[in-house]
N, C-alpha and C positions, 0 to 999 in steps of 0.2 A: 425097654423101659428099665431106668437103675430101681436100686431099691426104697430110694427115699419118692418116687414117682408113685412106684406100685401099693406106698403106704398110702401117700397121698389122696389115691385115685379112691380108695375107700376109707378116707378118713379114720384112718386109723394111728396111734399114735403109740409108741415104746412107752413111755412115761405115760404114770396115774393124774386126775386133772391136775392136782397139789404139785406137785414133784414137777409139773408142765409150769403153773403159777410160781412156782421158786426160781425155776429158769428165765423166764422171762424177767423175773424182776434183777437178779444176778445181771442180768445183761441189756439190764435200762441205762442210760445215761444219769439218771437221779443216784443209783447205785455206786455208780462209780466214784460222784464228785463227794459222797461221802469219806471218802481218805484223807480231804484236808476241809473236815468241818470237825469243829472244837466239840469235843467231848468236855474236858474241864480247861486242858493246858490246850495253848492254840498248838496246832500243828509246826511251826517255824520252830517253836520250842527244845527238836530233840525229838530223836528216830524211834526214843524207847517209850514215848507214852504215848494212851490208847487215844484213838480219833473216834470220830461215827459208824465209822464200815468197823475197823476191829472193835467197836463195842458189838455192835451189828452180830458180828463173826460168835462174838463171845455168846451172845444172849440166845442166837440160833444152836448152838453145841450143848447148853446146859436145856435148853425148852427140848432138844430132841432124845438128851438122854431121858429125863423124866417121863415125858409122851414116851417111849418105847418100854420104859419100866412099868406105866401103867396100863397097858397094850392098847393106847389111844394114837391118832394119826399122825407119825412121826414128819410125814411132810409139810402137811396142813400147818402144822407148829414153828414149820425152818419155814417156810414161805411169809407167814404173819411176823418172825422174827426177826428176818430180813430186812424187810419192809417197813418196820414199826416206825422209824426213825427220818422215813424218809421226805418228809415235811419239814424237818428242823432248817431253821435258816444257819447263816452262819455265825458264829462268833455264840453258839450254844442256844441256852433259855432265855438271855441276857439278848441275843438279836430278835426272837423271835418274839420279846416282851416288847420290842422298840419298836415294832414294827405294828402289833396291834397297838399302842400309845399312839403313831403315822396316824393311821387311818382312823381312829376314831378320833382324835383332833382335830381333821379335815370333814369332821360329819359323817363317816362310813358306822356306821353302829355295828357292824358287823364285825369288825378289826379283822384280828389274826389268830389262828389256833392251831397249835404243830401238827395234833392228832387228826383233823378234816382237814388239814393241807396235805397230808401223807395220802389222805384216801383221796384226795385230787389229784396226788400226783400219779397215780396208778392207773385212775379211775378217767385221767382228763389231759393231763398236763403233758405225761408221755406222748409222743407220736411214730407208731409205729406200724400203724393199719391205713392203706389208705379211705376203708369204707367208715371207719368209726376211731375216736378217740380211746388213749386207755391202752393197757393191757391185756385185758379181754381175761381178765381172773376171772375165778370160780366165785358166789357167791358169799361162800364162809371164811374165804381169803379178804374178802372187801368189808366182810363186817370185823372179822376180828381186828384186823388193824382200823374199823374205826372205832369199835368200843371198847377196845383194853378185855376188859371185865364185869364191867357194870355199864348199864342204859344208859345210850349217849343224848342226853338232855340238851341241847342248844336250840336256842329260838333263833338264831342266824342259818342253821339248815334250810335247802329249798324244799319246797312241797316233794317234790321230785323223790329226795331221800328218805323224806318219812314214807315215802308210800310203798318205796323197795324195802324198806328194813324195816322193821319191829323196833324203834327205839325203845320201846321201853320194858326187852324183855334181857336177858345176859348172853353174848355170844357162847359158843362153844368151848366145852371144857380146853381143849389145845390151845384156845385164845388169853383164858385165863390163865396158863403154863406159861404162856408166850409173859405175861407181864408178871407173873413173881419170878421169874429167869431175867427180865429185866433188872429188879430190884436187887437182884443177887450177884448177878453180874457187876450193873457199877458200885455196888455197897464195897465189892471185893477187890475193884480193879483202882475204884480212887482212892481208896487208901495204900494199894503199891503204887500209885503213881504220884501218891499225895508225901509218902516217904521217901520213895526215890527223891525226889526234887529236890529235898529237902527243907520244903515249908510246916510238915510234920514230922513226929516221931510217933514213937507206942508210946512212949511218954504221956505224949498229950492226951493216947487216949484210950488209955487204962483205967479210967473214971467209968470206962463204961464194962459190965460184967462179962457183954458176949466176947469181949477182945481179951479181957483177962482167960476166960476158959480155952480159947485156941492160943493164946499163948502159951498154956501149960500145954498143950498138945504139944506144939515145937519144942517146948523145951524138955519134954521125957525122949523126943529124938537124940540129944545128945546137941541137937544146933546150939551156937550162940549167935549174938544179937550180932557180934563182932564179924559174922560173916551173912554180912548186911543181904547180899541177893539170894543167895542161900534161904536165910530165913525168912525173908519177905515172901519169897518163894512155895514155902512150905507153908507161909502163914494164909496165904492168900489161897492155894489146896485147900488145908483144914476149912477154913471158914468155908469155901464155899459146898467140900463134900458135906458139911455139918448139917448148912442150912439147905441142900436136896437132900439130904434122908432124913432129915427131919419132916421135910415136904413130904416127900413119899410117904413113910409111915402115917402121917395124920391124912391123908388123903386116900390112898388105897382105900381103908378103911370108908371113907365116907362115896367115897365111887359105888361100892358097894354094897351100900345097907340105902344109898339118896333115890329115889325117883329122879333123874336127871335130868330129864323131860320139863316134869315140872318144876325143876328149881330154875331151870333156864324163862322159863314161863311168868315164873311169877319175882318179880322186881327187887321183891323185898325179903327172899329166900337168903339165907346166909350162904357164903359160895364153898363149893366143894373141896379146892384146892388152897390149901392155906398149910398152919405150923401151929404147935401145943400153943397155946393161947401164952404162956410161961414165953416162950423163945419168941413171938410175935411184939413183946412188951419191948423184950431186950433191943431186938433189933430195932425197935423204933426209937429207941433211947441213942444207939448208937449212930443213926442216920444224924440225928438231932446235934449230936455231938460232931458229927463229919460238916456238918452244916456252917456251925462254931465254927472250927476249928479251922474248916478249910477251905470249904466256897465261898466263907466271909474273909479268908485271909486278906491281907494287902495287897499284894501282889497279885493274887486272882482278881480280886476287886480293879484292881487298877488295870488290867488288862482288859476287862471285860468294859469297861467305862470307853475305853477306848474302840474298842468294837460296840460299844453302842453310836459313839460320835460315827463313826463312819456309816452304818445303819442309817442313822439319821439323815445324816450327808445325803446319800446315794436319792433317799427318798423324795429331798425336797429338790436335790435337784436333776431329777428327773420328771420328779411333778412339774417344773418349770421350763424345763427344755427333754421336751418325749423323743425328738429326733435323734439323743440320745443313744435309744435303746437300739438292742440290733436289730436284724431287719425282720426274724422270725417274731418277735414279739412286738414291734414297732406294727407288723401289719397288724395283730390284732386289736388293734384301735379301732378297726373299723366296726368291729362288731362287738367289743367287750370294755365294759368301763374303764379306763385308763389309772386308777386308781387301783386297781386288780391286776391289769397287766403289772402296771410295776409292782405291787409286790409280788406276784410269783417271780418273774425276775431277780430280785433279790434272795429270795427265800431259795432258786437256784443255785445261788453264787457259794463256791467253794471260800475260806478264808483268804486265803490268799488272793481268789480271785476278787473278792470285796474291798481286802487292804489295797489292791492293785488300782483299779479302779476309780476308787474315793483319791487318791494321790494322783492321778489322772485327773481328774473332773475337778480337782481345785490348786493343781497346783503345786502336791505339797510330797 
């Protein structure tokens, strides 16, 4: 008997459940097609800006450093981090908007939502077992990626999920890590990928104070602006080491002095993990201005209009001719409303595999 037999034969397992839950999802098929789904710039765009998986990448690195500095489950944190994203359809918030606008058009009240599509796809959508659908996570892997941080309130949940989960109490502190490593992450990445491109500068946005303070960081290095990747470089460091020991420091402290228990318990507890209420302002000022500046820009805009028309596309006409779809998803017609096949289908599709596709199906 080899050695992976003699584990087997007593269920026994190298890896902790978490670190088991990370692996699996590492090595889903939803995982992978993350590399060419729009982060902000579509993937066709250029090797050097970030997609789904490398935000993905990013948001798991900063959630593991913080969990291991607060001696909280450094797995648990990369598994939900991994994962978080992985309901995003493609062509970003902008597909995934077009797709609930589908379905509730057509009378589905339910639409579409990234965060319960992610925990579908782990929880349903994957096929990997042939006794049961799913992944077969742990259970605080399946909540934190469906509540962020706060009680996930939807009245389109089935009975089914309220009766596994406490909606309406806070996942686990790791889950909460999981989503301000989020916010830190693209707060830090779309603005180097928002100046690489060159549809912004610091210029634009020096109105806001947290970017003026890591600027003078960079520039007591000796950088200049003139050695553009360099300092983009450094700047994108600073802000983000800023904004985790900022985290760290106002949280340790409250890890510490909080009943934990009960703040996860009770809905309306103010959450553990957070920044001086001073730096929480800034940074919301600065999201606000990224917003401005650069999700509104033209060019984004006009790209993302485009990836909505194909979105659409794919929807109605597939709603029209289902023979369409492929054969894995075309059988479950038989047992699952056809209006839900196809959007996970879509909510599948890599960019390109959607651009592909939609110029397929009409033509163009």
């Amino acid at each position: 008997m080899n050695a992976y037999d003699r584990f087997h034969a007593i269920d026994k397992d190298f890896r902790s459940p978490y670190a088991r839950d990370r692996d699996r999802i590492i090595h889903s098929a939803s995982f992978r097609k993350l590399e060419y789904k729009t982060q902000v710039f579509l993937n066709q765009e250029g090797d050097f800006f970030r997609t789904r998986l490398t935000h993905s990448i990013e948001v798991s690195q900063i959630a593991r450093s913080i969990t291991a500095s607060l001696g909280l489950n450094e797995a648990l944190s990369e598994a939900i981090a991994l994962a978080h994203d992985l309901g995003h359809t493609p062509f970003g918030h902008v597909g995934g908007d077009t797709l609930n606008e589908c379905l509730k058009k057509d009378g589905f009240k339910n639409g579409f939502e990234h965060n319960f599509q992610s925990f579908r796809v782990v929880s349903f959508l994957e096929k990997r077992y042939k006794a049961f659908d799913g992944l077969n996570l742990t259970f605080a892997t399946l909540e934190g990626i469906l509540k962020h941080s706060y009680p996930y309130h939807k009245n389109f949940l089935p009975s089914k999920i309220h009766e596994q989960f406490n909606l309406d109490t806070h996942p686990s502190i790791e889950a909460m890590i999981v989503d301000r490593a989020d916010e830190i992450a693209y707060t830090s990445h779309d603005i180097d990928d928002g100046i690489n491109s060159g549809l912004i500068s610091f210029d634009d946005l020096r109105e806001s104070e947290l970017v003026q303070e890591i600027l003078q960081k960079v520039k007591e290095e000796g950088i200049e602006e003139s050695d553009a990747e360099m300092f983009r470089y450094r700047f994108s460091s600073h802000l983000i080491n800023h904004l985790v020991y900022s985290l760290l420091e106002y949280s340790k402290e409250n890890i510490h002095t909080t009943d934990i228990k009960s703040m996860i318990l009770n809905a309306r507890s103010e959450l553990p993990i957070g920044m001086e209420k001073t730096l929480e302002t800034k940074l919301k000022k600065l999201k606000k201005l990224l917003f401005q500046k650069l999700y509104q820009h033209q060019a984004i805009v006009t790209k993302m209009y485009a990836g909505k028309q194909a979105v659409m596309g794919l929807y109605n006409g597939l709603m029209e001719e289902e023979k369409m779809l492929p054969e894995n998803f075309y059988k479950q017609l038989r047992t699952r409303k056809k209006h839900r096949v196809i959007a996970d289908y879509i909510a599948s599709m890599s960019d390109r595999h959607a651009i592909s596709f939609y110029k397929e199906m009409y033509g163009k």
